[in-house]
C-alpha positions in Angstrom: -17.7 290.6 122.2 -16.4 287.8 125.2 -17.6 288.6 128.5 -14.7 289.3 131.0 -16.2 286.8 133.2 -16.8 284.2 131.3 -14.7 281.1 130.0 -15.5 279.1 126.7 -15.3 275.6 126.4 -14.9 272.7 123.7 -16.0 269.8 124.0 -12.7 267.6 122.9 -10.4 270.4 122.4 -7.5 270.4 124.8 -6.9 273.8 127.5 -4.1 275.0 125.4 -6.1 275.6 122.6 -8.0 278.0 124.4 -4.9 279.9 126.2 -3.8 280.3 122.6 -6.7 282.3 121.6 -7.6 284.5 124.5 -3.8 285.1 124.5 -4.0 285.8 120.9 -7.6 288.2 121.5 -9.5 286.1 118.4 -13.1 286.9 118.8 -14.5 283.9 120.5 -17.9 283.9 118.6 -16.5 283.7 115.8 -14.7 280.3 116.3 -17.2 278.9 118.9 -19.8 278.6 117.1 -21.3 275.1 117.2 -20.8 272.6 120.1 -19.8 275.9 122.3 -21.1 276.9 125.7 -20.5 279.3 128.3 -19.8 279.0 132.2 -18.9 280.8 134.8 -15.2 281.0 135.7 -14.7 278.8 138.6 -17.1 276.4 137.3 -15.2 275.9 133.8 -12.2 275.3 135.7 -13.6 272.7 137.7 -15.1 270.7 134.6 -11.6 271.1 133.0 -9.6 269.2 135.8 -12.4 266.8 136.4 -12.0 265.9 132.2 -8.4 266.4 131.8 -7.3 263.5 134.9 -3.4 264.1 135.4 -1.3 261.2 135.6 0.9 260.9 138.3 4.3 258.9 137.9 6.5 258.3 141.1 9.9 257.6 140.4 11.2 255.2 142.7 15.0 255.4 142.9 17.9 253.1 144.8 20.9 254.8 146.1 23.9 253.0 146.0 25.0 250.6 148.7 28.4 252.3 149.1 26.5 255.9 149.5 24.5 254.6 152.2 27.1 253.0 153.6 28.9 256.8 153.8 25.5 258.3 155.2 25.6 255.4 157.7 28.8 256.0 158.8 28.8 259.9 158.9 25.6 259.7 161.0 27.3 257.2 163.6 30.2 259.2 163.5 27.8 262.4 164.2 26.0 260.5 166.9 29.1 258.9 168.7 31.3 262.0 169.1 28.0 264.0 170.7 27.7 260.9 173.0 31.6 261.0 173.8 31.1 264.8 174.7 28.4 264.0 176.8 29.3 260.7 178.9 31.0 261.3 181.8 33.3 258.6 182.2 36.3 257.0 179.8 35.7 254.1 180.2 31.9 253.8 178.5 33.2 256.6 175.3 33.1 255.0 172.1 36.0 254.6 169.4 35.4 253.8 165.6 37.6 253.1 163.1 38.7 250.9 160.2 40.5 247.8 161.1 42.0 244.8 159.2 40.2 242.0 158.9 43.0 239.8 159.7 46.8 240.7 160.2 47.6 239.3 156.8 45.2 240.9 155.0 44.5 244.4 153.6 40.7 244.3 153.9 39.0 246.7 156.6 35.9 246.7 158.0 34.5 249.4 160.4 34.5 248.9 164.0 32.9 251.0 166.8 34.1 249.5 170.5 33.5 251.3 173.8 36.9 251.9 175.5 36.0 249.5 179.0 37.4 246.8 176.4 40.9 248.1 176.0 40.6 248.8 179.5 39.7 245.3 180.8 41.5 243.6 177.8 44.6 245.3 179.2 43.7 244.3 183.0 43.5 240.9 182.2 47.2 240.8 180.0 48.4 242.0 183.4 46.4 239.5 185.7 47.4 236.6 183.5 51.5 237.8 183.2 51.1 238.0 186.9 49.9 234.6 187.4 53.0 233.2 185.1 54.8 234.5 188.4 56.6 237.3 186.8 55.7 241.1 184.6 57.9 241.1 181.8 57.0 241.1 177.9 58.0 237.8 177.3 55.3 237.2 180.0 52.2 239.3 178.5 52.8 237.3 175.3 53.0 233.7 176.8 49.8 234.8 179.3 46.7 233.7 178.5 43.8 235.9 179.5 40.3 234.8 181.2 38.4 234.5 178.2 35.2 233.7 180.7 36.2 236.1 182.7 36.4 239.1 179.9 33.1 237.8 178.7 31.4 238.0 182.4 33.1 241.5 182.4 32.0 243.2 179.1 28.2 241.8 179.8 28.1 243.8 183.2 30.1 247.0 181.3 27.9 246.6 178.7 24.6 247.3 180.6 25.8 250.1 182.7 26.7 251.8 179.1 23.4 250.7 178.0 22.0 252.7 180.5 24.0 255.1 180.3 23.7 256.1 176.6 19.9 255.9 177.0 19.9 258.2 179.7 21.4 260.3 177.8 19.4 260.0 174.9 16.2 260.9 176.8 17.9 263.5 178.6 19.5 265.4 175.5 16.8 266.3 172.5 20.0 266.7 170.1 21.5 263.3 171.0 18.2 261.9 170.6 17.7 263.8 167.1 21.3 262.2 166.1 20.4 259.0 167.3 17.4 258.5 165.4 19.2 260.0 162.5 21.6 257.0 163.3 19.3 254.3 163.2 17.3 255.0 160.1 20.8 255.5 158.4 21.9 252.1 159.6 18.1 250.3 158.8 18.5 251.8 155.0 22.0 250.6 154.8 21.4 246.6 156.1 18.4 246.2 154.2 20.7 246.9 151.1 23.6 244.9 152.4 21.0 242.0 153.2 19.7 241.9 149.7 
């Protein structure tokens, strides 16, 4: 008769030969006769995983560019209207959107521009339709705007938003969650684009 407590091994037969007859209740003596021995439990158990190695196989798959390019732009989207609830003034909120390329084109690319640069691109239309002497439309399209001027303008805007949106970061644990989210999306997405 088997022993409750005791597991029977064979040399250079595989596990699920043995499951197969304890399941079945064959009389182990019987077909263990030569090359057999006995062991404790845990100790068969250990000898069996040390002889049978498993292989491991990692599966290493690419995603799509144009999937992480959605993931990319979901998390910014996620990330900027939490910032745009949060920021307390117009002009530093941000606004994405598709835009053509060129006005004669159809193609689109994505664009995400903080509002001080409608603001200021607007102040300047005016400044420069004022210095043609007069405000009319024929004026705003024959003015020509301060390009060194805008430039100047959006560097200074552009590090009090800085500032801004990292204050808030550090201040807000679910801005900061989105943002990293944000990031990591936008890292997986140029490294494919790059390629």
């Amino acid at each position: 008769m088997m022993s409750e407590n005791k597991t029977f091994i064979v040399k250079g037969q595989c596990t699920a030969l043995m499951l197969l007859l304890v399941t079945c209740h064959v009389q182990a003596d019987t077909i263990f006769q030569t090359g057999a021995y006995q062991k404790e439990g845990w100790q068969a158990e250990k000898e069996i995983t040390a002889a049978k190695e498993i292989e491991k196989i990692d599966v290493i798959g690419k995603q799509p560019p144009n999937l992480l390019r959605k993931a990319f732009y979901r998390h910014e989207d996620n990330f900027f209207d939490l910032y745009n609830e949060l920021v307390d003034e117009n002009q530093f909120r941000m606004d994405c959107e598709m835009r053509l390329r060129h006005l004669q084109s159809k193609v689109k690319y994505r664009a995400c521009i903080p509002r001080y640069v409608g603001i200021e691109n607007a102040k300047e239309l005016k400044d420069a339709a004022l210095r043609n002497g007069r405000i009319e439309a024929k004026s705003f399209l024959s003015g020509v705007p301060d390009s060194a001027g805008l430039r100047l303008t959006y560097a200074k805007k552009e590090k009090e938003m800085a500032k801004k949106m990292a204050d808030l970061i550090n201040s807000n644990p679910e801005l900061a969650k989105r943002y990293t989210q944000y990031v990591e999306a936008k890292t997986k997405f140029e490294n494919v684009k790059n390629r």
